[in-house]
C-alpha positions, 0 to 999 in steps of 0.5 A, spaced: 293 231 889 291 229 882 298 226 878 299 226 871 303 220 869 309 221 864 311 214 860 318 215 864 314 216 870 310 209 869 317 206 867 319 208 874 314 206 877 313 200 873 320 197 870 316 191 868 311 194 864 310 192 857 310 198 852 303 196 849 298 196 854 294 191 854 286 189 857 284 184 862 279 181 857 285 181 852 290 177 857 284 172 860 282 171 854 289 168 851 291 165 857 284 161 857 287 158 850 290 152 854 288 147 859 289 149 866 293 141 866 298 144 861 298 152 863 298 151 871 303 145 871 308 150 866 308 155 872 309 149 876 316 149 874 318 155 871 316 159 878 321 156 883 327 158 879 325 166 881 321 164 889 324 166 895 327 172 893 332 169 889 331 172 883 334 180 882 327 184 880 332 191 878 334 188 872 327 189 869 326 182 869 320 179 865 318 173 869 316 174 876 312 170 882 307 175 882 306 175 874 306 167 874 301 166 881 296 171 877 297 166 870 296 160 874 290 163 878 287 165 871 287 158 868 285 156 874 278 160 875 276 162 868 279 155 864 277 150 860 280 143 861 277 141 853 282 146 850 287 143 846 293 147 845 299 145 849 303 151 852 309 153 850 315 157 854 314 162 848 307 162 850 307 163 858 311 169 856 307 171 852 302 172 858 307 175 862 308 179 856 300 181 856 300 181 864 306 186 865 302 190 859 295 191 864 294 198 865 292 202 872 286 206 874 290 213 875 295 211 869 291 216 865 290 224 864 283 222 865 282 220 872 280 226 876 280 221 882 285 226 887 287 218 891 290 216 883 298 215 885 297 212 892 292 207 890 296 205 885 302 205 889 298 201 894 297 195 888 304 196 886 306 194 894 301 189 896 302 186 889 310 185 889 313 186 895 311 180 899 315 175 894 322 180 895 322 178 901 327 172 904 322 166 907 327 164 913 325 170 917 318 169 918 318 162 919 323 164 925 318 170 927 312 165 926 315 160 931 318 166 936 311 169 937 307 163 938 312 158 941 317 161 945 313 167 947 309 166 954 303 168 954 301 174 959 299 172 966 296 178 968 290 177 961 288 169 961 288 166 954 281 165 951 283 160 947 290 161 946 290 155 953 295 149 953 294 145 948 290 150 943 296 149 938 294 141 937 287 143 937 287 147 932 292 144 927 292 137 929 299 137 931 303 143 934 306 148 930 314 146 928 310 140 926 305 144 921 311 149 919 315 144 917 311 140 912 310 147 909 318 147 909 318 141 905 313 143 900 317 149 899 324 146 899 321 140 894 319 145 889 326 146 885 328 140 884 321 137 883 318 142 877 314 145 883 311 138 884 309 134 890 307 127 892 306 125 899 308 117 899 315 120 897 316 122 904 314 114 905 320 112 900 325 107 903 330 111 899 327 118 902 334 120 907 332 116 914 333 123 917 328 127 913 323 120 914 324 121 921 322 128 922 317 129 917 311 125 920 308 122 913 300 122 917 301 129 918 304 131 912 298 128 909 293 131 913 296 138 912 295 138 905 288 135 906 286 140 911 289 146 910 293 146 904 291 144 897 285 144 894 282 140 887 283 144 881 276 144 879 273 149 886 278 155 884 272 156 879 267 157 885 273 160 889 274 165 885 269 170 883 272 177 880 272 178 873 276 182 868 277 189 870 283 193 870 283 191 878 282 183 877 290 181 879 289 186 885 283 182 889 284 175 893 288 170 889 285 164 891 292 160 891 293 164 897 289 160 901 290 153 898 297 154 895 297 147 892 293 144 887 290 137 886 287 134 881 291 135 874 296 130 875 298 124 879 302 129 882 299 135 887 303 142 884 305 148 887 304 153 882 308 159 886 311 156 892 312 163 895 304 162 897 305 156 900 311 158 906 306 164 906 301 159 910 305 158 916 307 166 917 304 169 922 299 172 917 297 165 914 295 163 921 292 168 923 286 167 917 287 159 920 285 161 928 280 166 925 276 161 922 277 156 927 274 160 933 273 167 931 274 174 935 276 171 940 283 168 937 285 176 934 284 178 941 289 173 945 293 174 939 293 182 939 296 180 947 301 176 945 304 180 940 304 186 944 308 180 950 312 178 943 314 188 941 316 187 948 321 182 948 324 185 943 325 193 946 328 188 952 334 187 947 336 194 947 342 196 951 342 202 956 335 202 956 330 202 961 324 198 959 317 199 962 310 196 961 302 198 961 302 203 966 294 204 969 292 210 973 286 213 974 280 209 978 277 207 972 284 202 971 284 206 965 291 203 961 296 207 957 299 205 951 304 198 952 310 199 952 316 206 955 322 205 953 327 210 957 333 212 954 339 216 957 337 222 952 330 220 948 324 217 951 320 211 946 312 210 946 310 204 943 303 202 941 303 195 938 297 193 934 294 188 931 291 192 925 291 189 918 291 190 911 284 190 909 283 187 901 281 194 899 288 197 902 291 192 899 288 194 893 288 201 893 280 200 892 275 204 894 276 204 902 284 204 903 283 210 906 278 208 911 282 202 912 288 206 914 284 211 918 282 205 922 289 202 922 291 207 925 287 213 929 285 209 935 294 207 936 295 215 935 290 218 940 293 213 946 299 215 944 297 223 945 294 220 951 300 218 954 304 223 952 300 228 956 299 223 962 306 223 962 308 231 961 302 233 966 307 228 971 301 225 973 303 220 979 302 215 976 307 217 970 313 219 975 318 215 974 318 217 966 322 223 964 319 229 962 326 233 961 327 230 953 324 228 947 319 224 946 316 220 940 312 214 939 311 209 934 306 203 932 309 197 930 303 193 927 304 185 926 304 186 918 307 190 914 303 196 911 310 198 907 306 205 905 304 208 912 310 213 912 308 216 905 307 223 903 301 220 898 298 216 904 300 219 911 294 225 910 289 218 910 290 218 917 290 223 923 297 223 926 299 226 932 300 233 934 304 233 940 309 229 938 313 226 933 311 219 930 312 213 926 309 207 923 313 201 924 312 194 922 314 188 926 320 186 921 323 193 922 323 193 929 326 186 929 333 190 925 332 197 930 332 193 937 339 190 934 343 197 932 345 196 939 347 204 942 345 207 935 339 205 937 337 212 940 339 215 935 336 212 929 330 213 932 331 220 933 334 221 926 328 217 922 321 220 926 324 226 931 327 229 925 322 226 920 323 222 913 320 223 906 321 214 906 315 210 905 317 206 910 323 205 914 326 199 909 331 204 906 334 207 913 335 199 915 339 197 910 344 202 911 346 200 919 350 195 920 346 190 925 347 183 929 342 177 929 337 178 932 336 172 937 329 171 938 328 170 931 334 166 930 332 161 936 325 161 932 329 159 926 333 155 929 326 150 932 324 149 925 325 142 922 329 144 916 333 147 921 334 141 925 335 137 918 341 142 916 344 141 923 343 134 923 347 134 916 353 139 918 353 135 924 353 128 920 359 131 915 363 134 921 364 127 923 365 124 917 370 129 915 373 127 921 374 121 921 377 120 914 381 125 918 383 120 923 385 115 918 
């Protein structure tokens, strides 16, 4: 499909856009004009006021946290500390200005490139749509899925073996995120500065000095938090181009930057709480002990998608079905309802950086993201209407579909632009779904079978299933809220409610 973009299908797809496009040359070269000491500390404090999803995007808004960790990771990687000029808020918004104004391959007539659109909604996506996203579920998320989900006796853990938290962080997980919790939670008011000793100051409230640890807030910040400004230059390698902004940010790995002030700086405090999501931790125990980490946690996410179907009502839940002498295993989960049976897959699969820019590769990236999750669901759709013994409490006398939930959000799977990437099934009706999507579905209560039905037996032109939650009416989900609820800021809040309560109550007496 080769699209021609009109001016008002760009200002569709882009509402941010500047009306000049500009180079990438053209922007780096303005943004190196000033020292990463005054630029980086600029965004420093003008980015909390839009993290955290508190900022309304619709309204055409020029300063964005995307636009913002993009500057700050220029300056940064291609700076100069020996400049002199100082920047000026009329000057950041200037380089916002030229960063909103940078074109896309597949923007022009000339690009002969049939994949044009969907790469580019790919950059758009991955690009933005992670800062439009409220933090809290992911903490819970991050804490329900490690902590308060048992890991399955039927497959010992390879590393995930008690005490594997301590091992590979140095404390455990509540504690690690809740340094993270307070980073994030100091950015506002501090300009998007941070120093340890405050945390160690006889005036920091004795509540949050008891459970913030001062030696491990420390030691997270040194080992996996921050970095000294002077290696974001040997970290980050690409160079202008027209996809630059698209490639690894490094801010994302060391979201706090030391050395340009007697203060360490969070130039985009979204990055930060990104670190103790379940993604953020994944690229943690990757590198700590490999494949065998991703294989255990691939075990206890389809342990966590379990949990979750077992909060629908009037279904009957059913685990990984063997059959055959070989001890060959259907897909994960059969979810039984009265007049619909559910096939879930749940799989590990990832963006990979060349998906997540819609470079060369995205394609094959979602080939392998997917092709495998849709064979095994073929699988187990023909074990079941062969009525294989092994298969026979499973109904055949209604309609079947399946889907795949994958840990991290692939939001275009669904796509029209990018379904053809990958090869779906013919037997019966399927859906990408990511794991947040399937944390609202399991709560539409006795809705649930028919929301299933409408949105993949029916079919949807939706890139995701976003748009259709948003319209249901749903209740917590208490697996993520006993998460959120394990957190430390969670416990401070309570603390506080609890000590306010008391006082209120007292003056009440008197």
């Amino acid at each position: 499909m080769n699209v021609r973009w009109s001016t008002v299908a760009r200002a569709q797809l882009d509402p941010r856009a500047a009306e000049k496009e500009f180079t990438d040359d053209d922007y780096v070269s303005f943004v190196r004009r000033f020292p990463p000491s005054k630029l980086v500390d600029l965004v420093a404090t003008v980015a909390p006021e839009c993290a955290f999803n508190q900022q309304d995007y619709a309204k055409n808004s020029l300063v964005t946290p995307w636009g913002l960790a993009d500057i700050a990771r220029v300056s940064l990687a291609f700076g100069n500390e020996h400049r002199s000029a100082v920047p000026s808020r009329d000057d950041l918004l200037r380089c916002l200005i030229m960063h909103n104004g940078l074109g896309h391959r597949g923007l022009t007539e000339k690009d002969p490139d049939p994949d044009a659109a969907a790469n580019t909604m790919l950059q758009l996506a991955f690009y933005q749509f992670p800062h439009q996203r409220p933090p809290g579920a992911f903490i819970g998320r991050s804490l329900a899925l490690f902590e308060q989900t048992p890991f399955p006796d039927q497959r010992p853990a390879e590393v995930m073996r008690s005490g594997w938290q301590q091992e590979l962080l140095g404390c455990n997980l509540a504690d690690y995120i809740g340094v993270t919790q307070l980073l994030a939670a100091a950015a506002k008011p501090n300009s998007g500065r941070f120093n340890p000793i405050w945390v160690e100051n006889p005036e920091f409230p004795q509540l949050v000095r008891d459970v913030f640890d001062p030696a491990i807030t420390r030691r997270m910040l040194t080992e996996f938090l921050s970095a000294p400004a002077s290696s974001y230059r040997q970290r980050d390698r690409e160079r202008p181009g027209v996809d630059r902004r698209f490639t690894f940010n490094p801010l994302v790995e060391f979201p706090v930057v030391a050395g340009l002030g007697p203060d360490l700086l969070m130039p985009v405090p979204d990055f930060v709480l990104g670190k103790s999501t379940p993604g953020g931790l994944y690229f943690t125990g990757l590198r700590r002990w490999g494949e065998a980490f991703t294989r255990d946690l691939g075990t206890l996410f389809e342990a966590y998608v379990g949990r979750h179907l077992a909060l629908v009502p009037g279904a009957t839940l059913h685990p990984e079905i063997q059959y055959g002498p070989g001890n060959d295993k259907s897909i994960d989960w059969v979810l039984v309802f009265p007049d619909l049976v559910l096939l879930v897959e749940a799989k590990l699969a990832r963006p990979t950086q060349p998906f997540r820019s819609g470079a060369a590769g995205a394609a094959a990236a979602m080939q392998k993201a997917f092709d495998k999750a849709h064979k095994q669901l073929d699988r187990t759709y023909d074990l079941i209407m062969s009525r294989r013994p092994e298969f026979q409490h499973i109904p055949a006398d209604r309609p079947i579909v399946g889907i795949v939930v994958t840990l991290e959000d692939f939001y275009l799977a669904g796509s029209p632009l990018h379904q053809p990437w990958y090869t779906k099934s013919k037997r019966l009706p399927t859906r990408a779904v990511s794991v947040e999507e399937l944390e609202t579905i399991v709560r539409l209560g006795k809705e649930t079978a028919t929301f299933l039905a409408a949105n993949i037996t029916m079919g949807t032109a939706d890139a995701n299933l976003g748009w259709a939650l948003s319209k249901q009416q749903t209740d917590d989900n208490p697996i993520i809220r006993a998460g959120v609820e394990a957190s430390p800021i969670f416990r401070i809040k309570e603390s506080a409610l609890d000590t306010d309560e008391h006082a209120e109550g007292e003056r009440n007496r008197q």
